[in-house]
C-alpha positions as CSV (number, residue, x, y, z in Angstrom):
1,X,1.9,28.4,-42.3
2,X,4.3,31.3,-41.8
3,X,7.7,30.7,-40.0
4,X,6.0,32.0,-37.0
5,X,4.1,29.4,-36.5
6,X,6.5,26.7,-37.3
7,X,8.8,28.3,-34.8
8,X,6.2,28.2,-32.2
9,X,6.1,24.7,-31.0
10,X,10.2,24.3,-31.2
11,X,10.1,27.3,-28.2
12,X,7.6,25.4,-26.2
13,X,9.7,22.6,-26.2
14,X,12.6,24.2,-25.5
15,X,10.9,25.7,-22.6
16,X,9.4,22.5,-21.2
17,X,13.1,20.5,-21.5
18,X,14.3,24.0,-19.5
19,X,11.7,23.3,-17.2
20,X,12.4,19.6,-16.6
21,X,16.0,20.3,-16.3
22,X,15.7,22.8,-14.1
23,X,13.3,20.7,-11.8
24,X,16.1,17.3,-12.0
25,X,18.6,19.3,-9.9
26,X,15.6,20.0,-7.1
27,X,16.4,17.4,-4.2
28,X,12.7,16.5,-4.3
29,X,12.6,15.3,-8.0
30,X,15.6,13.4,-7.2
31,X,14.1,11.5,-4.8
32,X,11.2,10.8,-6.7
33,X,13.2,9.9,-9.6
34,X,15.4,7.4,-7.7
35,X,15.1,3.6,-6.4
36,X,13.4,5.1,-3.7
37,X,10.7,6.7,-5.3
38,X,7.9,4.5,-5.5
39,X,8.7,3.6,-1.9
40,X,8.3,7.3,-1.3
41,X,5.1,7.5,-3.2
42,X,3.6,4.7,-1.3
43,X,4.4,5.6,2.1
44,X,2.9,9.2,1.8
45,X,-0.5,8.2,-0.3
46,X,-0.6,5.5,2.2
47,X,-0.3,7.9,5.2
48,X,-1.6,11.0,4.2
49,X,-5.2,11.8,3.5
50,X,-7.0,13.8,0.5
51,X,-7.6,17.0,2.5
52,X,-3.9,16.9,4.5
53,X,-0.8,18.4,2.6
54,X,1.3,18.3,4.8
55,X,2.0,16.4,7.8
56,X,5.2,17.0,10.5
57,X,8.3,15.2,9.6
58,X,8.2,13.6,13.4
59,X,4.6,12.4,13.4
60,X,5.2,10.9,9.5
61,X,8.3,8.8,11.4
62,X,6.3,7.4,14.0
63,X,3.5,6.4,11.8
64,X,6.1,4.6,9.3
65,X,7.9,3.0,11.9
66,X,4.5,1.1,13.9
């Protein structure tokens, strides 16, 4: 093994912790990360279906709140 490939994985790590840093400051990680995440989880695999992305912010509150 040459220094090369010693060196390798050390840069893939460093990348990934980069990575994950960089994606702890985004306000949806933060969300997901917080006491409110699994609530958040559940609430959109509850409401959204396999084939829908996406749903309106207005129609998501009305389906939460009946």
């Amino acid at each position: 093994m040459g220094i090369s490939s010693v060196g390798e994985p050390c840069m893939k790590a460093s990348t990934a912790i980069a990575t994950f840093r960089r994606l702890r400051t985004q306000p949806l990680w933060r969300l997901l990360a917080s006491d409110h995440g699994p609530l958040t989880l559940g609430l959109l695999q509850t409401h959204l279906y396999e084939s829908e992305r996406g749903l309106p912010a207005s129609i998501f509150h009305a389906i939460c709140q009946a």
